[in-house]
Each structure stands twice: as C-alpha cells, then as structure tokens.
C-alpha positions in Angstrom: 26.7 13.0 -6.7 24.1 16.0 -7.3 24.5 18.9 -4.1 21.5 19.4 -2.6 22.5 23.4 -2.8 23.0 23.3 -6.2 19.0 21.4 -6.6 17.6 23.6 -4.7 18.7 26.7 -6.3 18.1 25.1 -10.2 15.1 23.1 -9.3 14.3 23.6 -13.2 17.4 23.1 -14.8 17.9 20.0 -12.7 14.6 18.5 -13.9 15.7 19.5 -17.5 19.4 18.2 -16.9 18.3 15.0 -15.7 15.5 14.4 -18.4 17.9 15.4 -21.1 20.4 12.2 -20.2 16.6 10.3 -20.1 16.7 9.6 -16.5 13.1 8.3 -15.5 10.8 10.2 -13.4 13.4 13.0 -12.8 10.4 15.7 -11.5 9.6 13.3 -8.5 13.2 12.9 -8.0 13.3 16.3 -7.3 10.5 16.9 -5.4 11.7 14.0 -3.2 14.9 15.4 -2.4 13.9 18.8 -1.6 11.2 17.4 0.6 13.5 15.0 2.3 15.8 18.0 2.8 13.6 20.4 4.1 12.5 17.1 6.8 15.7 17.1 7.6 16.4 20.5 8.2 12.8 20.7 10.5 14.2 17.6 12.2 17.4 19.0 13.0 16.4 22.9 14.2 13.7 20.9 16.2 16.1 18.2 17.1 19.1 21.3 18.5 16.2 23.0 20.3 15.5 20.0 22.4 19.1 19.1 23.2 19.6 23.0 24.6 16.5 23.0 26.2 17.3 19.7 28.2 20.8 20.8 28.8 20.2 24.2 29.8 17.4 22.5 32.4 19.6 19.9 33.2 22.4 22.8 34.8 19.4 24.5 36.4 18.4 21.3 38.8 21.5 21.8 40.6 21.0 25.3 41.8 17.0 24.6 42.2 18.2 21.9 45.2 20.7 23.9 46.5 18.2 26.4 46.9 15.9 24.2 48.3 13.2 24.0 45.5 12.8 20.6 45.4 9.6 20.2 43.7 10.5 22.6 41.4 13.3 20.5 40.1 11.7 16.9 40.7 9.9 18.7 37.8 12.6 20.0 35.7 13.8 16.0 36.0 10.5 14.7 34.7 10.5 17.8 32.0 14.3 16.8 31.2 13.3 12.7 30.5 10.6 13.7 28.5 12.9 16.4 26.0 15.4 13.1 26.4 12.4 10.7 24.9 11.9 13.2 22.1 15.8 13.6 21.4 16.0 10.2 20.8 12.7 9.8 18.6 13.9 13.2 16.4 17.8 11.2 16.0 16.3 8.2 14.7 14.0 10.6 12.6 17.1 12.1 11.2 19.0 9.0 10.4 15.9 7.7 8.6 15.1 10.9 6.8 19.1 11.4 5.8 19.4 7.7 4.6 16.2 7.8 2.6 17.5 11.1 1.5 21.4 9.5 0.5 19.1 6.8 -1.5 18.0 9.0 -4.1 21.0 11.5 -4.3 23.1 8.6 -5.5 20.9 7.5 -8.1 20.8 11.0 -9.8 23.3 10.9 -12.8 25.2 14.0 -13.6 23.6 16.9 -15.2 24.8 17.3 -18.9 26.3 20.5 -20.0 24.6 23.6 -22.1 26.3 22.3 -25.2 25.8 18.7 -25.4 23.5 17.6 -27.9 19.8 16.3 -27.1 19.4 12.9 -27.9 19.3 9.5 -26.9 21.2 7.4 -29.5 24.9 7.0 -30.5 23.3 8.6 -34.2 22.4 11.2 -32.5 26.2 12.4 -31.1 27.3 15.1 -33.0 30.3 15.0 -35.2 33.2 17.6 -34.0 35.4 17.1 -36.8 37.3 14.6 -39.0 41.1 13.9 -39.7 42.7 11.9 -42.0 42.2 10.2 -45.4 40.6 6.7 -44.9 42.7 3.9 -47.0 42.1 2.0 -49.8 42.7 -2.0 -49.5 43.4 -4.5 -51.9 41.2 -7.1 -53.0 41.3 -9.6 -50.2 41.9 -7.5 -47.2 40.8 -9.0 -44.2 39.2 -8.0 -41.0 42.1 -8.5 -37.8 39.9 -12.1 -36.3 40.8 -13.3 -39.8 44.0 -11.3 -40.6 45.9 -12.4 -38.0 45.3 -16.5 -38.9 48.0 -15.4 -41.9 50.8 -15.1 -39.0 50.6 -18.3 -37.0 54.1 -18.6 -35.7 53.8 -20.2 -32.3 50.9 -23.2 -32.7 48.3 -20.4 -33.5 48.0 -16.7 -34.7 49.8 -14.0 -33.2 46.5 -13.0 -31.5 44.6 -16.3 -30.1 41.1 -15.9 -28.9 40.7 -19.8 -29.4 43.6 -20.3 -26.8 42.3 -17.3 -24.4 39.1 -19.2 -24.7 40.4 -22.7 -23.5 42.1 -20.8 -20.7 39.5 -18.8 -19.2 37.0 -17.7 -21.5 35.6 -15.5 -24.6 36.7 -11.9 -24.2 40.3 -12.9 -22.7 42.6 -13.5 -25.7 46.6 -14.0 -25.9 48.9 -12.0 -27.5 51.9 -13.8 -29.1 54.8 -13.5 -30.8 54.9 -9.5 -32.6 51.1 -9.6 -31.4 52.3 -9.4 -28.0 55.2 -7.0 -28.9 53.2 -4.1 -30.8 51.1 -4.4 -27.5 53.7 -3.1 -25.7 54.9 -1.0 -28.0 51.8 0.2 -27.7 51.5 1.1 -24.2 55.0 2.4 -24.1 54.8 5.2 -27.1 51.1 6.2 -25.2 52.9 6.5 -21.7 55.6 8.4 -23.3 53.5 10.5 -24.9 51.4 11.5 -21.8 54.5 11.9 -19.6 56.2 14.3 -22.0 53.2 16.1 -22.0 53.1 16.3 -18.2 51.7 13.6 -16.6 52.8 11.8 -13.4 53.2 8.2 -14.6 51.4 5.6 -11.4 51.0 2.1 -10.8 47.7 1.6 -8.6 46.4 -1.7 -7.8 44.0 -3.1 -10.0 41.4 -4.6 -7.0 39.6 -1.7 -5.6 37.2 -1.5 -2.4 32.9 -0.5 -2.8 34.4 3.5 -1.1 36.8 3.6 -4.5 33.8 1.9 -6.6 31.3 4.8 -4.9 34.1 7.6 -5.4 34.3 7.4 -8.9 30.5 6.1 -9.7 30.7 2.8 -10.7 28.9 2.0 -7.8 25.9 1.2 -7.5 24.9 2.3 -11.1 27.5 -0.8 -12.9 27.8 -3.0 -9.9 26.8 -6.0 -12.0 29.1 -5.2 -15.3 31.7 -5.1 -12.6 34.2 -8.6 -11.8 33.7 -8.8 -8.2 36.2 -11.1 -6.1 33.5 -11.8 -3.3 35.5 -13.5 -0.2 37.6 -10.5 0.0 34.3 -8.0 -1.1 37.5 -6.3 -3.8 35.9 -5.5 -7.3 38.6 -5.8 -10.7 38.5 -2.2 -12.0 37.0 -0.9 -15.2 39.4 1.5 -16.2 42.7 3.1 -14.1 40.4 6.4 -13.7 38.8 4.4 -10.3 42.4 3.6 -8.9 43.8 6.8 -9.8 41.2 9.5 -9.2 40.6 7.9 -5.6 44.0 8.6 -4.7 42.3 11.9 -3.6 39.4 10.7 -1.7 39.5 12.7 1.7 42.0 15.4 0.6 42.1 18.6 0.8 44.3 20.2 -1.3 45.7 23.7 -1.9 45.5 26.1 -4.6 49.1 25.5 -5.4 48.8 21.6 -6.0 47.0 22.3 -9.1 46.2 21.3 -11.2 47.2 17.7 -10.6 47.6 15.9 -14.1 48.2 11.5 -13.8 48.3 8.8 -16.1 48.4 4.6 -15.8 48.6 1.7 -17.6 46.4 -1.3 -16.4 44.5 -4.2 -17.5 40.9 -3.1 -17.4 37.9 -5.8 -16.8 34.3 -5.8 -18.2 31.5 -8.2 -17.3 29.5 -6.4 -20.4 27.2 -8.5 -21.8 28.2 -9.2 -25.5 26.2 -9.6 -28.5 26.4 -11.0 -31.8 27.9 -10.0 -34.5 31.0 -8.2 -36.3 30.8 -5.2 -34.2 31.6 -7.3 -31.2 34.3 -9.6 -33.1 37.6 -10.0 -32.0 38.9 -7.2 -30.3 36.1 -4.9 -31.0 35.1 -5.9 -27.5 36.5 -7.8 -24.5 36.4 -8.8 -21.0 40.0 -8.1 -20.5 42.0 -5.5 -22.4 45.1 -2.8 -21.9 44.4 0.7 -21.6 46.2 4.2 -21.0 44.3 6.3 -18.6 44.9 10.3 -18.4 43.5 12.2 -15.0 43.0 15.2 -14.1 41.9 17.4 -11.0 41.5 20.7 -11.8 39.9 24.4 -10.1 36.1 24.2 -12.0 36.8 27.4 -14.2 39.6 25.4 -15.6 38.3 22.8 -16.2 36.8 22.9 -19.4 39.6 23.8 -21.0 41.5 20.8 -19.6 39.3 18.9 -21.4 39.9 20.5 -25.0 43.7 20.0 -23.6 42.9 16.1 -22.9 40.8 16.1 -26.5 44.0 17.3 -28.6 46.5 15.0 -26.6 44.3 11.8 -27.6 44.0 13.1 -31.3 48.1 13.9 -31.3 48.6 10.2 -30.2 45.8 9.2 -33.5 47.9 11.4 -35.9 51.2 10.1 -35.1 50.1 6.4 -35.6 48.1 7.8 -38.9 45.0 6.1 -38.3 41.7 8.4 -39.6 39.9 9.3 -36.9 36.4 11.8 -35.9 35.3 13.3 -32.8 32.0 13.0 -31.5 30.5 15.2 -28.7 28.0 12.5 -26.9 24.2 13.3 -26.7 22.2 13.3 -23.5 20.9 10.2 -23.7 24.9 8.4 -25.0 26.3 9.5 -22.1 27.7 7.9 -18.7 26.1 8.1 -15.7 29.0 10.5 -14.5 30.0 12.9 -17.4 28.7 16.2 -17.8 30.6 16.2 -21.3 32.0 13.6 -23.6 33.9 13.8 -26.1 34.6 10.2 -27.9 37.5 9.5 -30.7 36.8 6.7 -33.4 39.2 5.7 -35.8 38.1 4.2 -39.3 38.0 0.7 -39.9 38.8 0.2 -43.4 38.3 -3.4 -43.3 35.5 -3.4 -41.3 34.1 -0.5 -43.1 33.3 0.9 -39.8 33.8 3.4 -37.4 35.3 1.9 -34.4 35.3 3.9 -30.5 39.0 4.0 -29.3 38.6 6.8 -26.8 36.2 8.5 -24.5 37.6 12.3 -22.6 35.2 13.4 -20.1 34.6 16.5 -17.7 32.5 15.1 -14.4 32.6 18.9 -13.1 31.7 18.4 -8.9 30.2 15.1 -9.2 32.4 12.5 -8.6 34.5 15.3 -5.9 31.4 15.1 -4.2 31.4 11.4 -3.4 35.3 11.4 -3.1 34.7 14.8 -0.5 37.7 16.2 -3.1 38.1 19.8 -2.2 40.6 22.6 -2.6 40.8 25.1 0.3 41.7 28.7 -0.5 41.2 32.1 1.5 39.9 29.9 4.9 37.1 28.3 2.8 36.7 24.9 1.0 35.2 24.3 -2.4 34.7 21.1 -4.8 36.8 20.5 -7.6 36.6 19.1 -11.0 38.1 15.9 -11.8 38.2 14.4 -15.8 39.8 11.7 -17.0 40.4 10.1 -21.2 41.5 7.0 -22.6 44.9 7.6 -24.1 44.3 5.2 -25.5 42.7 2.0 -25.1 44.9 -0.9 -27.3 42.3 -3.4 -28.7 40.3 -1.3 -31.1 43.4 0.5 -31.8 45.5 -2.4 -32.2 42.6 -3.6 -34.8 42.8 -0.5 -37.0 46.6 -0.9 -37.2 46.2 -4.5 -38.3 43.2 -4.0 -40.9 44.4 -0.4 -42.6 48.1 -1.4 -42.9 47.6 -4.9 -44.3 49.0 -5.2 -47.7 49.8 -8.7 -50.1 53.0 -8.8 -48.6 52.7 -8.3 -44.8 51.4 -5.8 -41.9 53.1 -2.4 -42.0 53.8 -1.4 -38.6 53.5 2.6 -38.5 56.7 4.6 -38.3 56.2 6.3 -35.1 56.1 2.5 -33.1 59.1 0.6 -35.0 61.1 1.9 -32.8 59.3 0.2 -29.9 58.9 -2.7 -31.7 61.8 -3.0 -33.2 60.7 -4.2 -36.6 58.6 -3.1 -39.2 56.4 -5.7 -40.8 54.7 -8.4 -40.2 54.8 -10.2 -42.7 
C-alpha cells in the first residue's frame, strides 16, 4: 500500500507512477487522497481541541462548587455536554473520513521504478539478455500433451490430464510413474540449490486468512482468481510468497536480523480463467501446480541489489538444467499490482517454438511492508522495509521444456545435473 507521506510529497510522480502501470483515473485518485487526508487531519486537530477543552472544563467544575459558583459551573456542565455532542459527531467524522480514505489507498497499485519500460503489453517488456543455444529436433518431435502419450506405463501416460480431469477437473493433472519422479527431482535439486545459496528452507501452510491475503496484495485486487474454502473464510494460496512473507506481519525487527532470506516448496492454486489454444495446453497453464518460492526482507538501499542476487540465482538453476532461456524487465502496463520491478525468465520451447514464462523475481520496495506493518527499528526510530520474492522455479513450464528439447527417436534425456535425483537417465 501507497504512504500517504510519500503522495503528498511526489504528488506528480505518483500521478505519473500510477498512469505508467495504466491505472484508471490516477489524477483523481490523488486528489482524493490528499483531500481525505487533509479532512482527516482538520478532523482530528479540531477533534483533540474539543476533548482538552471539555476535560480541562470538566476539572474546573469541581473547584467552581467548592467555591460556591454554582451558576458558573451549571454552565461549564451545559458548555461540557455540548463539546461532548461535538466529540462524538467529529469521531464518527473521523472513522468515516479514514475508512473512505483506507478505500482508495488499497486500490492504488505500486508505483513502477525509473527504469521499467513504458508500455502496456507483454511485446512491449524489454529483453535483458539471452543464454543458451536453442536445440534442433528431429522430424517428428512432439509438443509434451503429445510427447508424453509415447510413455504409457501405468493405464495412461506418465503425465495424465485425462485422469486429473475425471478426478477433479482441467488444470489438475497426475504425475505417474518417471513423470512423478522428475517432479521431485525437480523440487529437490531447486531446494538444494536455494539452501546452499542461503536460504532458510519452511513449510507454511497452504490455507491462508483475508490479513495474509491483504499482507501480501492479493487481496482485494485477485480475490476472484483466488480458491476460497468459504465455511472456514481460508483462501488456497497462489504462490508460497503469501505464506512465507506474512510470517513477518506485526514484526519489528532489528538491524542485525537482516537481511532475512527464505524459501518453500508448495502446491500453488489458480482460479485463472483459461483460454484456448496451444499456449494454454498441457502444462503451459494449470489450476494446480508445484513451485519453489525465494523471499526476501531486506533494508530498502539493499534491496535492489538483492534482486539482481535473486535474478542470477534463478538463471544459475536454468543453466545447470541447460534449457535456453531470456530475461525480460516487465513494462508498466505487464506488471503486478504489487511490483515496483519485474524481472521474468522464459525458457525456449523448441517444440512449441515458443517462448515459455518459468519465472517472475520482483522488488515490492515498502508496499506490501506497509500492509504487513513490516518495520526494522534502528537508532530509537522505525522504518519500512523491502520485501521481494522469485519463482525458483515453478515445475510445469519447466518440466515441459525438459520434455520437448530433450526428446530424441529413442527416448527423453533427462539432464545431467537431475539423474542423480532421479536416479535414471531416460525415458525412454
């Protein structure tokens, strides 16, 4: 969430911020808030004014009777009821004005930073660099929904979206067999990875409450992509960063925890709305899927370079598995609600001939600290961290490049750095 300082003293460059991720009407936005604000403020001086006035009245009655000024303090009684009156009418004021106030803060997105691109389409994200050569198939390679039909060893393929279908639904497929087994090969060489590279490995519960949903920014701006379990008002998470970066909500932490650096595996689950097509095929997307998740807290002139940390780490775990990859900084308009900067990996579909999104490392600066009230106190005084968090990695896109650029006449090669997770290395 936007500070109000931080509005007021960059009017301009809020406006500009918030047009520049295309967020509708962003000059009344502002204009709104900092009226709201000054109310508030008016309210509130007038609202303290009163309450000493009436107080400091109240203590004189006694002495006026004791005195014997009776009428004098029947009057101060009558004066006192009527600063009482306007107490409570400037309160509820207050709690109007501050609510209406709230309402419009938290449906401000971030403000972009000075070097992400204008735009507003995924064409218009700018291309960081590329790694990697980008194979050449045989004649007759397939793309992984039709590539995997070759290896039915259990009643089906090793991945089944027929079966996930009968059991719950499109988007929730099962693994099987050496499907099920480069998955977790999978999520153990990217744990690894991120622990040797000093991250504290968690397990946080994948059902979160609308505070975590708020914390992090989900909520209200993707309440309905979210799987919400109603009797018990708990919503299935997007993405570990929810579980894991509200682990901090309400803390105050010192200079000396820093910077704190976490990772998590857990099923993640998306109510996105699909579309047709082969860009949505298979495991391009799904409801239900395993991901990685790196987090971050970090003092804000650190920050930044965190993030360039966080970018090489997800590119390290892209080189060692050999997949061709490029990274994009995100346009304006591309961007979450919450980021400030984006950086998103891709790797190279050669089968698909397409350029498939595997990972998305982002810098939120103060925004989601704001809503979490995540500060760092140092010298007597409290400030607002940063948080970030990256995919490192999310499986299914991955998983489908594996499949698709390692296929060959005679089986799947399964890249060096996983056999011996695995424990084999083809499928074939």
């Amino acid at each position: 969430m936007l500070q109000i300082q931080q509005i007021k003293e960059n009017k301009a460059a809020t406006i500009e911020g918030l047009n520049r991720k295309y967020f509708k009407g962003a000059e009344e936005a502002v204009e709104q808030v900092l009226a709201l604000d000054e109310k508030r403020r008016e309210t509130q001086v007038e609202l303290d004014g009163t309450l000493a006035k009436s107080n400091a009245l109240a203590k004189e009655i006694g002495g006026m009777m004791k005195s014997g000024k009776k009428e004098e303090a029947e009057a101060a009684k009558a004066e006192t009821g009527t600063l009482k009156v306007r107490a409570r009418e400037l309160e509820e004021v207050l709690k109007v004005t501050e609510s209406e106030l709230y309402e419009i803060l938290v449906t401000l997105p971030n403000l972009p930073h000075a070097s992400v691109p204008a735009g507003k389409t995924p064409e218009e994200n700018e291309v960081v660099l590329e790694w990697g050569t980008i194979p050449t198939l045989y004649d007759g390679a397939l793309p992984h929904w039709d590539l995997i039909k070759k290896y039915d060893r259990f009643g089906g393929p090793i991945i089944d979206f027929e079966l996930g279908n009968k059991i719950t639904g499109a988007g929730f497929p099962v693994y099987k067999g050496k499907g099920a087994r480069i998955q977790r090969a999978l999520i153990n060489f990217f744990l690894d990875e991120a622990i040797a590279a000093g991250y504290t490995e968690v397990q946080p519960p994948i059902l979160i409450n609308k505070e975590s949903g708020f914390g992090t920014g989900q909520l209200p701006d993707k309440d309905g992509q979210m799987y919400h379990a109603t009797v018990d008002d708990l919503f299935l998470i997007p993405t570990a960063e929810v579980p894991i970066t509200n682990m901090y909500r309400d803390v105050i932490l010192q200079e000396s925890d820093l910077p704190i650096k976490n990772t998590g595996h857990t099923p993640c689950f998306r109510r996105e709305a699909g579309s047709w097509g082969a860009h949505v095929r298979g495991l391009n997307r799904l409801h239900q899927f395993d991901k990685i998740e790196i987090v971050r807290i970090e003092k804000p002139e650190n920050s930044y370079a965190a993030l360039e940390e966080m970018s090489l780490h997800v590119q390290g775990l892209l080189q060692k598995l050999d997949l061709p990859y490029r990274v994009l900084r995100l346009c304006g308009g591309d961007m979450s609600f919450t980021s400030a900067l984006t950086y998103d990996m891709e790797t190279y579909s050669a089968a698909q001939g397409r350029w498939l999104e595997v990972s998305s490392v982002s810098n939120f600066e103060t925004y989601q600290a704001n809503r979490l009230k995540l500060r760092m106190k140092t010298e007597g005084k409290s400030q607002l961290l940063h948080t970030l968090n990256g995919s490192a990695l999310a499986l299914p896109r991955i998983l489908a490049t594996i499949l698709e650029n390692n296929q060959t006449p005679e089986g799947i090669k399964i890249p060096k750095v996983l056999v011996p997770y695995c424990g084999f290395e083809m499928i074939g």
